[in-house]
C-alpha positions, 0 to 999 in steps of 0.5 A: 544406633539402628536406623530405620529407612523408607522410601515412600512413593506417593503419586502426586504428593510428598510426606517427609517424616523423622527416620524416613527418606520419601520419593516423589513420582510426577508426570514430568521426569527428570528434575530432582532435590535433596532435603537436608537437615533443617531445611525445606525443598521445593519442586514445581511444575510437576517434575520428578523429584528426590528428596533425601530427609535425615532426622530433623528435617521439616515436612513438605506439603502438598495436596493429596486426593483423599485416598493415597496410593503409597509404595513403601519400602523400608530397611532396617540396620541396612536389610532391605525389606519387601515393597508394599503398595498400600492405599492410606486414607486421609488421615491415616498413618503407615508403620515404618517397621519394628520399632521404626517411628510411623509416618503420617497422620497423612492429611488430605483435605479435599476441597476446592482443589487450590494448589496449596493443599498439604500433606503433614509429616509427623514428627516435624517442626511445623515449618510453613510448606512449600507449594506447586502449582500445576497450570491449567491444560492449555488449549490454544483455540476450539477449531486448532488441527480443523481442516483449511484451504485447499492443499490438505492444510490444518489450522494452527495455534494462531490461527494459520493454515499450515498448508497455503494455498496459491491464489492462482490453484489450478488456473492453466499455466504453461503451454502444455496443458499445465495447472497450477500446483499447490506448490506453485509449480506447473504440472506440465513444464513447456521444453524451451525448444517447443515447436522448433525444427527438428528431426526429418522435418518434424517440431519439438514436442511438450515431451521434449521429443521430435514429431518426426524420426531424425533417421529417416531423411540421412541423404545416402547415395550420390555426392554431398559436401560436409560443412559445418554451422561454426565455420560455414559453407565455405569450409569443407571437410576434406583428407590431405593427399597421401598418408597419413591421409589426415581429414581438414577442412578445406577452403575456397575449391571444389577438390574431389576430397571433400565429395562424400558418399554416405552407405548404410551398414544397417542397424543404424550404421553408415560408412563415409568414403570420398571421391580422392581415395575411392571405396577402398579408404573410409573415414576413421577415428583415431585411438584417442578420437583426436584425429580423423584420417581415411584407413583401409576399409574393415569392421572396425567400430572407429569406421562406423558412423551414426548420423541422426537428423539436428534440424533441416539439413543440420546433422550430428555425426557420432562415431560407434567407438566413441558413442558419447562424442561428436564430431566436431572441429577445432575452435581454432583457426585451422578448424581440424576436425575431431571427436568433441565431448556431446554438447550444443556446438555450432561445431557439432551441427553438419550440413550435409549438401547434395552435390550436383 
């Protein structure tokens, strides 16, 4: 038995008649039924459906514009024929193909718009039709999207402001010239340190930085004693007599290893020698820069000290081979001197005093 099939692409609506399957096309994708034999399918909120009809099936209805755009496509004993895009009046009808039973009349009344218009197809049963009803645009109110407040805010559904904007916008925070931000932050942090001692006698700055250079005042010529802010005055650094002539700080005496003479090398670099071994031995850093002892003068890296003004007359001592470590000594009762990891140790402040 020949068969005649159709797809019929309608914009807005569905028509269903006997020997033809109709395809629905809709804003919305992709929701889709079937209609099967005898019975009635629904689709609503404008989604995307497919409906598959066999003969007998009853018609679905649904309002149309009095014109109709249509795509039809139709197969015969399983040969596909070509597409046409066709407009149909209301009222109107569409052959399927030789021999093939037409589909409409297509009725399209045109009206106050309810949503329950329909479009018959011919050859149904007269089943009641189903419906869909397209809601209204929703707007949610006349000034949505309009500029508010003062941090670049745009008015919401419910009447807020997207963007808020802080009571206290722009009054002086802080106590380097700062406002306040819409964020609630200060455009200019105050350093916790502010107006500190620093340096060679300068202050800290609102940039963080030292009103004078730390590497004007390094005390170089003459004799000074080296003592620290952990274990106090009263411990000196000092070397052990003999090799391996190991640096520790010493207490209660004035012996002449723990007096110090500090010469520049230039370029930032400085040599420390004491009075028990003279010029020839300078204080070095082990490989490891866990020991300092007092070795042969040379070029080497491990003799060569940076010393930078902390405040008053507090120093930090760096040894060039180990940039990113300080000297230090021990948080043990010996207090051995050693090349500590950079941080904010009491053991890491030196007092360098001149000696008469």
């Amino acid at each position: 038995m020949n068969r005649t099939v159709a797809w019929l692409t309608i914009f807005g609506i569905v028509a269903i008649g006997p020997g033809c399957a109709v395809r629905e096309r809709a804003e919305t994708p992709d929701s889709g039924a079937s209609l099967s034999e005898g019975g009635v399918n629904r689709w609503s909120d404008g989604a995307n459906a497919e409906a598959d009809a066999i003969d007998g099936g009853s018609s679905e209805k649904i309002s149309p514009d009095a014109f109709i755009a249509v795509d039809l496509h139709v197969s015969i004993d399983g040969d596909d024929a070509d597409t046409n895009s066709k407009s149909v009046e209301a009222g109107g009808s569409i052959d399927t193909a030789e021999g093939g039973a037409p589909i409409g009349p297509i009725d399209a009344p045109v009206g106050d718009g309810a949503p329950t218009d329909s479009v018959d197809a011919a050859g149904g049963d007269g089943a009641s039709a189903d419906r869909i009803d397209t809601p209204a645009e929703h707007v949610c109110r006349a000034d949505f999207g309009a500029s508010c407040g003062s941090c670049g805010g745009k008015i919401m559904c419910d009447g807020s402001c997207s963007q808020a904007t802080p009571p206290n916008l722009g009054l002086a925070c802080g106590s380097c010239g700062g406002v306040i931000l819409c964020d609630g932050s200060c455009s200019h942090s105050t350093p916790q340190n502010l107006g500190l001692a620093c340096g060679c006698g300068g202050k800290v700055l609102c940039g963080g930085t030292c009103s004078e250079p730390n590497d004007t005042c390094i005390p170089v010529g003459g004799l000074y004693a080296l003592s620290n802010m952990f274990l106090g005055d009263n411990r000196r650094l000092d070397t052990y007599a003999g090799p391996p002539s190991q640096a520790f700080m010493s207490s209660g005496s004035d012996d002449a290893g723990q007096h110090w003479t500090i010469t520049s090398l230039g370029q930032g670099a400085y040599r420390l020698t004491n009075m028990y071994y003279g010029d020839g031995l300078s204080l070095q850093s082990s490989i490891d820069g866990n020991t300092l002892f007092m070795g042969q003068n040379s070029d080497t890296l491990a003799q060569h000290w940076k010393i930078t003004a902390a405040f008053g007359q507090y120093f930090f001592l760096t040894n060039m081979l180990f940039e990113s470590r300080r000297l230090d000594s021990a948080d043990t009762s010996a207090g051995d001197p050693w090349l500590a990891p950079i941080q904010d140790s009491s053991g890491q402040y030196w007092k360098i005093t001149k000696l008469p």
